[in-house]
N, C-alpha and C positions, 0 to 999 in steps of 0.2 A: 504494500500500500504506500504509496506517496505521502511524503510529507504534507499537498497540501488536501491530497480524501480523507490522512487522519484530521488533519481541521474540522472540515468539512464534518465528518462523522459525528465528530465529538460535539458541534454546536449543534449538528440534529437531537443526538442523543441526551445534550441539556437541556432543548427544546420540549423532548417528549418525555422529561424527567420532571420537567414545569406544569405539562399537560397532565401527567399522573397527578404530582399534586393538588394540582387545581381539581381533580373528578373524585379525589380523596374529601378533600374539602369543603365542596357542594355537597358529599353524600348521593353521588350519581353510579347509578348502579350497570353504568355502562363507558366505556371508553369509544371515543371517539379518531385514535389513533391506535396504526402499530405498533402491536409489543416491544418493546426493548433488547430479549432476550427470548432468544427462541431454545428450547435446548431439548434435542434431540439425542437419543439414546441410542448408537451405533450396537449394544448390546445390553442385556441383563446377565452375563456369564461373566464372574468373576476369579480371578484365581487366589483372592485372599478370602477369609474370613472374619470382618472386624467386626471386634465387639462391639461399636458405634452403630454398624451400620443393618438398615434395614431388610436390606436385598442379602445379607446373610442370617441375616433372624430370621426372617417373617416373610420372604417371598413367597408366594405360594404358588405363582403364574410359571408354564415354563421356560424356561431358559431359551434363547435363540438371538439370533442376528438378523439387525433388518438389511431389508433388500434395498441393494442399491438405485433401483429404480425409483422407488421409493424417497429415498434418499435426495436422488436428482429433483426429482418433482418437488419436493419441498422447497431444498435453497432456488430451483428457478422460479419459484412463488414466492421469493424472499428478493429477487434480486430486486426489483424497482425499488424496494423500501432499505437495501445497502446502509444510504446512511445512515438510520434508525436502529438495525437492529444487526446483534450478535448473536451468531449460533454458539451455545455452548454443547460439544460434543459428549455430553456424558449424563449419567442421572445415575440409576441400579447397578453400575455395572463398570467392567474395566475396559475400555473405549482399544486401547491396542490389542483387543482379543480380534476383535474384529478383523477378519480378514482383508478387507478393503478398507481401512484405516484411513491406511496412506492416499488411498483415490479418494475418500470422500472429502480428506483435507483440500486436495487440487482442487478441485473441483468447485469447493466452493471459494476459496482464494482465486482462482480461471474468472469467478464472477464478481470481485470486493468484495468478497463479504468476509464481517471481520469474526475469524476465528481462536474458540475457547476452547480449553481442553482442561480437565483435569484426571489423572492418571496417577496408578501406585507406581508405575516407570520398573514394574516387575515382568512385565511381559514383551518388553521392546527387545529388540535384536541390537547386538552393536551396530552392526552396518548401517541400523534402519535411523540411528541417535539424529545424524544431521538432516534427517527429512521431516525429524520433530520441529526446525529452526523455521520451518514454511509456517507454522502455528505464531496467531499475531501474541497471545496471550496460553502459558501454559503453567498448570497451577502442578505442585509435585505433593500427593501426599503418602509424607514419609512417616510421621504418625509417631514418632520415639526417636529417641538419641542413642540406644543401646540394643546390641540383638535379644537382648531378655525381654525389654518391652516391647521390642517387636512382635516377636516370638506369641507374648502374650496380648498383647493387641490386635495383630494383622492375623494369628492363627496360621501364619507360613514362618518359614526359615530362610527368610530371605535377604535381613539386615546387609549382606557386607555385597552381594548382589546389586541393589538396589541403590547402594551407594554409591558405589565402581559406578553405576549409569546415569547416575547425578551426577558426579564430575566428570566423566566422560560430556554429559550433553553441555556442561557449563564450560569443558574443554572446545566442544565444536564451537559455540557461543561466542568464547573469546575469539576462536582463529576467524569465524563469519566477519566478524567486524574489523577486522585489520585488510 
């Protein structure tokens, strides 16, 4: 994204964070704009177990991956509203399970549109670390500072895994910007 479409985005999206308030305020039981955030669920298959989370307590639905077709048809009924809204790529689930990960990210960056991601960064491939860097915005959750509370938070063994691909992606990070 260009320096001046993040402009551009960012004074839509304080526009239509004005417009929220204001249908908050009236007590209007309807909006009159584009959501903000759109967040789409590339999966509900996870490969941890957190004790936080809900999709390993209490999902009941079964597990799958959406279709990309799917997929497509959404962000190109997202693209006119670009400036206004972000796809966030996640909700029940770990987003790099998804087989088609990497093409949904193109695909919707192919259109501006600005992309979120949050991720345990336990299921990415080294290779795959700098095609994370096309992501306008990506959140890591690492969940503990020691493999014990890993261990015992995420319900995997994957602390020192997980880390190596933290600094690995904040390694591609530094060298993208030089």
């Amino acid at each position: 994204m260009r320096k001046d479409d993040f402009v551009f985005k960012e004074l839509k999206t304080q526009e239509t964070r004005l417009k929220y308030i204001e249908t908050l305020l009236n007590r209007q039981t309807y909006c009159d704009f584009y959501p903000r955030r759109v967040h789409i669920e590339p999966t509900n298959a996870c490969n941890c177990k957190c004790i936080h989370c809900p999709s390993a307590r209490h999902m009941t639905r079964k597990r799958g991956y959406m279709a990309f077709d799917l997929y497509r048809k959404i962000v190109d009924e997202l693209v006119p509203h670009w400036p206004e809204t972000t796809i966030n790529l996640y909700q029940h689930g770990e987003p790099l399970l998804h087989p088609r990960i990497y093409d949904m990210i193109d695909y919707a960056q192919e259109r501006n549109i600005f992309v979120k991601m949050n991720t345990n960064l336990g299921a990415v491939k080294k290779e795959d670390i700098p095609r994370l860097l096309k992501l306008d915005y990506l959140e890591i959750s690492l969940d503990a500072a020691s493999p014990e509370t890993y261990l015992r938070i995420k319900g995997a063994d994957r602390f020192g895994k997980v880390l190596n691909n933290v600094l690995d992606f904040l390694t591609a990070w530094g060298e993208s910007a030089t």
